[in-house]
C-alpha positions in Angstrom: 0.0 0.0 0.0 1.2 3.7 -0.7 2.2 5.6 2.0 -0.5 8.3 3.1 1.9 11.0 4.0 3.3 11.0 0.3 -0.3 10.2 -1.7 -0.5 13.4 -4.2 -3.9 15.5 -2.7 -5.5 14.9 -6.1 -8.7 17.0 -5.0 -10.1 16.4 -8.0 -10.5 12.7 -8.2 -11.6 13.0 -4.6 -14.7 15.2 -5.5 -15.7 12.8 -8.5 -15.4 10.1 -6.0 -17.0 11.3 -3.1 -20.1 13.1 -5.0 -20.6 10.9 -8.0 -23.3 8.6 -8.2 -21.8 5.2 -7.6 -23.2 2.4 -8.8 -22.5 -1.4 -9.9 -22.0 -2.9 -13.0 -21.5 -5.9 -14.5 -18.7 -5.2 -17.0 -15.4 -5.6 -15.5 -13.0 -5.4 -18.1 -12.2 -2.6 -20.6 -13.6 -4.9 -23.4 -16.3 -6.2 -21.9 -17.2 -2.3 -21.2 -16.6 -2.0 -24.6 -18.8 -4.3 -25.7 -21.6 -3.3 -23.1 -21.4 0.7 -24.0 -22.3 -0.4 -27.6 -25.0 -2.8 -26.7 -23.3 -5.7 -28.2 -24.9 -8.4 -26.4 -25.1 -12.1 -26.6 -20.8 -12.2 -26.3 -20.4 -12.3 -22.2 -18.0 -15.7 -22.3 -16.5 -15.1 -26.1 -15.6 -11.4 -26.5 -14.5 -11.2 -30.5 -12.1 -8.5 -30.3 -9.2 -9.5 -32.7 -11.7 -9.3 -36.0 -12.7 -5.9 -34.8 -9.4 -4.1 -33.7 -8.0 -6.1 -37.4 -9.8 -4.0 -38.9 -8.2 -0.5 -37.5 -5.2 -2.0 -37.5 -5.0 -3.2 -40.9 -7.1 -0.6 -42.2 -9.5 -3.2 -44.1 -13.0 -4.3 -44.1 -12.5 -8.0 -42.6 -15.2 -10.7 -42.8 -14.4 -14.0 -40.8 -12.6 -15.5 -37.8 -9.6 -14.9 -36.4 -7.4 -14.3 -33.2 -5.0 -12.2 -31.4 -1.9 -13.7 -31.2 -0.2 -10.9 -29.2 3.9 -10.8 -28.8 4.9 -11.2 -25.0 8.1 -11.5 -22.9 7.6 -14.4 -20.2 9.3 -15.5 -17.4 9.5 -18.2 -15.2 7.5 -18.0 -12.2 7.8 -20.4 -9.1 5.1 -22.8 -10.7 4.2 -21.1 -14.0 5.3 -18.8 -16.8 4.3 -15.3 -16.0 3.0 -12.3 -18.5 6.0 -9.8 -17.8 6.0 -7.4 -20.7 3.7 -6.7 -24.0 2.5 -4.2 -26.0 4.7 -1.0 -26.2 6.7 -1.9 -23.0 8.1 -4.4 -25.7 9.5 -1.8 -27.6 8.8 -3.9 -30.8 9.4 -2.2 -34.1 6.8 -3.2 -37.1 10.0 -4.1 -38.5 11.2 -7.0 -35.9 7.2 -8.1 -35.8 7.3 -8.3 -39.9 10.8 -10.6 -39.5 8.7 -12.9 -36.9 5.6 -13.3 -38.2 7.1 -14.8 -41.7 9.6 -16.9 -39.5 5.5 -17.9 -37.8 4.3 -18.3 -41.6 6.8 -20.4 -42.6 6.7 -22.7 -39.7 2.9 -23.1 -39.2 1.8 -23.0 -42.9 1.7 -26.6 -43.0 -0.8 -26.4 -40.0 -3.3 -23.9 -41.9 -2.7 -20.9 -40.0 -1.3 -17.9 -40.9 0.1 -14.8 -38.7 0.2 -11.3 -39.5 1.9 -8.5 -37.6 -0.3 -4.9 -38.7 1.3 -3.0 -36.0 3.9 -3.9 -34.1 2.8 -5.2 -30.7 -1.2 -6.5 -31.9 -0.6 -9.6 -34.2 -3.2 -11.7 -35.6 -3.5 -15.7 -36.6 -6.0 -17.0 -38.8 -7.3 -20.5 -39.3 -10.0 -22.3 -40.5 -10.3 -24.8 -38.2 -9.8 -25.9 -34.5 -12.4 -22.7 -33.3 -13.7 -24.6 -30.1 -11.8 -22.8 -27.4 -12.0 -20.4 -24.5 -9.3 -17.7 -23.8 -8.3 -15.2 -21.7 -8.0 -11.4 -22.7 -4.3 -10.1 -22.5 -4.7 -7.6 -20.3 -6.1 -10.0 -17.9 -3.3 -11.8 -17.3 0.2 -9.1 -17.4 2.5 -10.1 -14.3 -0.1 -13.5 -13.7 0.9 -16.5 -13.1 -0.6 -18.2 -16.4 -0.7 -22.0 -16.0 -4.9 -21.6 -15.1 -5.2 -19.0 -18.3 -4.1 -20.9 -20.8 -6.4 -21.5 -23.8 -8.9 -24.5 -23.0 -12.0 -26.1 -24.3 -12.3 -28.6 -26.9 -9.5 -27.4 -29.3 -7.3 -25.9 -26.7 -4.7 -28.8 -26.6 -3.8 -27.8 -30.5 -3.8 -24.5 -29.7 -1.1 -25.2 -26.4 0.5 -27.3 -28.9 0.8 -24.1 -31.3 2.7 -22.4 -28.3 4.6 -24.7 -27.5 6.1 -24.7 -30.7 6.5 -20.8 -31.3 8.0 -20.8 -28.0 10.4 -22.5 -29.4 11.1 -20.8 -32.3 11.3 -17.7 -31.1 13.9 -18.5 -28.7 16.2 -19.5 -31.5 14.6 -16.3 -33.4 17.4 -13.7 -34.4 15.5 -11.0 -33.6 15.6 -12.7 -29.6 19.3 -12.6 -30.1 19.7 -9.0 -31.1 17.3 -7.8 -28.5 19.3 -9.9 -26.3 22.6 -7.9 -27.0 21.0 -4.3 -26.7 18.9 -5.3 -23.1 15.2 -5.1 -24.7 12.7 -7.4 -23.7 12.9 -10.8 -25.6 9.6 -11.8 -27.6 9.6 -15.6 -26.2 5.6 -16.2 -26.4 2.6 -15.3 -28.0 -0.8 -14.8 -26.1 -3.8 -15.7 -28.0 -6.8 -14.7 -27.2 -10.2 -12.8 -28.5 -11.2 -14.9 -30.9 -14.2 -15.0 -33.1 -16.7 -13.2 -35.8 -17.1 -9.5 -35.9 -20.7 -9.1 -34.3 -22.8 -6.8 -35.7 -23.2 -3.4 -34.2 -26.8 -1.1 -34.1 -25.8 2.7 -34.8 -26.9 5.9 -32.5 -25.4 5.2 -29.4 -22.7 8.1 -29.3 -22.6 11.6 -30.7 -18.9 10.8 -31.4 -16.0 8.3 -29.8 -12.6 9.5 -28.9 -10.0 7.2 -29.2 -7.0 5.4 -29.7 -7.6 2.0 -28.6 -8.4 -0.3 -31.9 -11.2 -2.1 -30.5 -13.3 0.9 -29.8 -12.5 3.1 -32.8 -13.7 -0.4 -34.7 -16.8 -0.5 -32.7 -17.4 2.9 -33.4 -17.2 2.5 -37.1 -19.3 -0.4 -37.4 -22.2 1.6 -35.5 -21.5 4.9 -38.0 -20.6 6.6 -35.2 -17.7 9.6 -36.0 -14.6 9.3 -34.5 -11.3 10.9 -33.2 -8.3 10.5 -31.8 -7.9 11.6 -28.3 -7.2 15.2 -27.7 -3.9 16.1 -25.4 -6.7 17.1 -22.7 -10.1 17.8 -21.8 -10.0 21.6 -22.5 -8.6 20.9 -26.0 -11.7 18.2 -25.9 -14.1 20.7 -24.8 -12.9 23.2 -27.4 -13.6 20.7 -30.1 -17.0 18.8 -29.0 -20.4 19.2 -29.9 -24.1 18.6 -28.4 -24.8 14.8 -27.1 -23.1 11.8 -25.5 -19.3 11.3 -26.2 -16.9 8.6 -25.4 -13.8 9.2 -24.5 -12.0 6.2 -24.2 -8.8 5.9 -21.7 -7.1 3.0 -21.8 -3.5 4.1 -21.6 -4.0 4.5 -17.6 -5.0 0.9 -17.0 -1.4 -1.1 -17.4 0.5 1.9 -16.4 0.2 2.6 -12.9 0.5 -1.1 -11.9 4.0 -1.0 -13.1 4.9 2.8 -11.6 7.2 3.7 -8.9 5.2 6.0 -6.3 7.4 9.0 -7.3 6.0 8.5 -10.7 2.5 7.4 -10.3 2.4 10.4 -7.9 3.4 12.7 -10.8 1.2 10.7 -13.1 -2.0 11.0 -11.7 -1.0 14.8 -10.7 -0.8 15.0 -14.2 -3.9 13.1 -15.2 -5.9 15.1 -12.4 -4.5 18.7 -14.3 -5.4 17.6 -17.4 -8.5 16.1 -17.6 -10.4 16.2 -14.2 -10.1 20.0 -13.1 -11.2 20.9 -16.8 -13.9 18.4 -16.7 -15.1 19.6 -13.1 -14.8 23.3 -14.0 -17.3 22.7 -17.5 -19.7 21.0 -15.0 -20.0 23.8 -12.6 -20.7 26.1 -15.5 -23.3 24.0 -16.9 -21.7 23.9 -20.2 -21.1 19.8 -19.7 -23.9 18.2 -18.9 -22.7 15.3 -17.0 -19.3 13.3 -16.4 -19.6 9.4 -16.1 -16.3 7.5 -14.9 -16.3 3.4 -15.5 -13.6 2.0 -14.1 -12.4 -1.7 -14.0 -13.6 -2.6 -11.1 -17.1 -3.6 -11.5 -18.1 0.2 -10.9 -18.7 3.1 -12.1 -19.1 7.0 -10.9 -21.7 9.8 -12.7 -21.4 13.2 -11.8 -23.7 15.7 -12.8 -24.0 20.2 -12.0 -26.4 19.8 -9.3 -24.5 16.7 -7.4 -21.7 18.6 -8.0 -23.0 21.4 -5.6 -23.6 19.5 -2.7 -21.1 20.9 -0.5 -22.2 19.2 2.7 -20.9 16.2 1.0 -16.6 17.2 1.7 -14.1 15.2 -0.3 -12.6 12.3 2.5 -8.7 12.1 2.2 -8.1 10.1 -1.2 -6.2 7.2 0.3 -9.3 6.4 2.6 -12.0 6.6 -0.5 -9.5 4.4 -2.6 -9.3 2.0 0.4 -13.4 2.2 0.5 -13.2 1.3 -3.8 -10.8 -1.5 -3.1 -8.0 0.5 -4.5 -5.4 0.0 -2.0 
């Protein structure tokens, strides 16, 4: 647990916790929220989100299944492998990811799958057969322990099989040994997961989606909903936004502050609390935002609106004890 004395004050956050509305909800993950925000139903155990966020990525309409089959750097845990570094923390260029995925191609083709690497940390395999399985969404599992999270159900033996052998091969992989020499994270694994069908999506949720998360921009477009990328911070957001609801999607805060010192996350979230909340806070009390709805993953999420806003009898409690209330600590 952080040490009270040196939490950053972070008044802002405070207020939105303390006055919001807070209530329960059943979406726990950012892509199950995803999923729920657009009113894709009928997807709770099966999320498809590698034949959406292909389609961003890869800049192409895409009709079929697929998978992610997302680079990682694992390590050896005192029973199990564990999820130690992915995505940017990688620092995987499109060129290394290009040089893997035929080294994949040229291994697996006899199998019937193929790889593909559209940006450099979110890969993608593609198969025809051996569908029947159940995985476990990346994020999910970073610094796990990953023995229990491995893919299961009727085809998940081939698919274990599948990374079993790319382990292998890319720890003999060239790349590995150059990445080796300059202190960079090794590319030892892949994590597959989000398989299935793009689902269809119903239009006229959002006024307009801010983004640069792949599975939500793809969302968006299926539903003909206008998007953006997201804005430095909320008074450049509020300088650009018209009437109705907007998403603004966050997702670059999740896997950070897990992995901060407190020095940092305390500069972070100082940061985060300049930039977004205070402006956000200040176009509530002035009526000119009509309401502010944080979801979080945890299974909650916090609406604030003018007149909640003004219930001053209701003083921010210190931030340490509300985050020890929201099972922050």
């Amino acid at each position: 647990m952080m040490d009270p004395g040196q939490l950053p004050a972070l008044e802002s956050l405070a207020l939105l916790l303390r006055r919001g509305n807070k209530s329960a909800i059943a979406d726990e993950t950012l892509e199950a929220l995803l999923f729920s925000l657009f009113q894709v139903t009928g997807h709770k155990d099966h999320l498809p989100v590698a034949p959406l966020s292909y389609e961003v990525d890869a800049d192409t309409a895409f009709a079929g299944w697929c998978m992610r089959a997302d680079p990682v750097y694992m390590v050896p845990g005192q029973n199990s492998l564990r999820v130690m570094a992915c995505g940017e923390a990688l620092q995987l260029s499109l060129a290394e990811a290009t040089d893997i995925s035929v080294s994949l191609n040229q291994h697996f083709e006899s199998q019937g799958l193929r790889f593909e690497a559209p940006q450099a940390h979110r890969w993608y395999c593609f198969c025809e057969q051996h569908r029947q399985l159940t995985t476990t969404a990346l994020r999910q599992v970073q610094g796990r322990a990953v023995q229990s999270l491995m893919p299961s159900g009727k085809d998940g033996v081939f698919w274990n099989g599948i990374l079993a052998e790319a382990q292998m091969l890319l720890h003999q992989h060239e790349i590995n040994q150059q990445r080796a020499q300059h202190g960079l994270p090794l590319v030892n694994s892949l994590w597959l997961w989000g398989e299935g069908e793009a689902p269809a999506v119903t239009p006229g949720h959002w006024a307009q989606v801010w983004a640069n998360e792949p599975l939500a921009a793809s969302l968006a477009r299926r539903s003909s909903t206008p998007t953006a990328v997201r804005p430095q911070d909320a008074d450049q957001w509020l300088a650009q936004a018209g009437d109705g609801k907007h998403l603004m999607v966050m997702e670059h805060l999740v896997p950070a502050l897990p992995d901060l010192s407190q020095p940092m996350w305390s500069s972070f979230s100082e940061a985060i609390d300049l930039q977004w909340l205070q402006p956000l806070l200040r176009a509530l009390q002035n009526n000119t935002l009509g309401s502010l709805t944080l979801y979080v993953e945890d299974g909650y999420v916090y609406e604030l609106t003018p007149t909640r806003l003004r219930r001053f009898w209701q003083r921010p409690h210190a931030l340490l004890s509300q985050l020890q209330q929201s099972d922050y600590a």
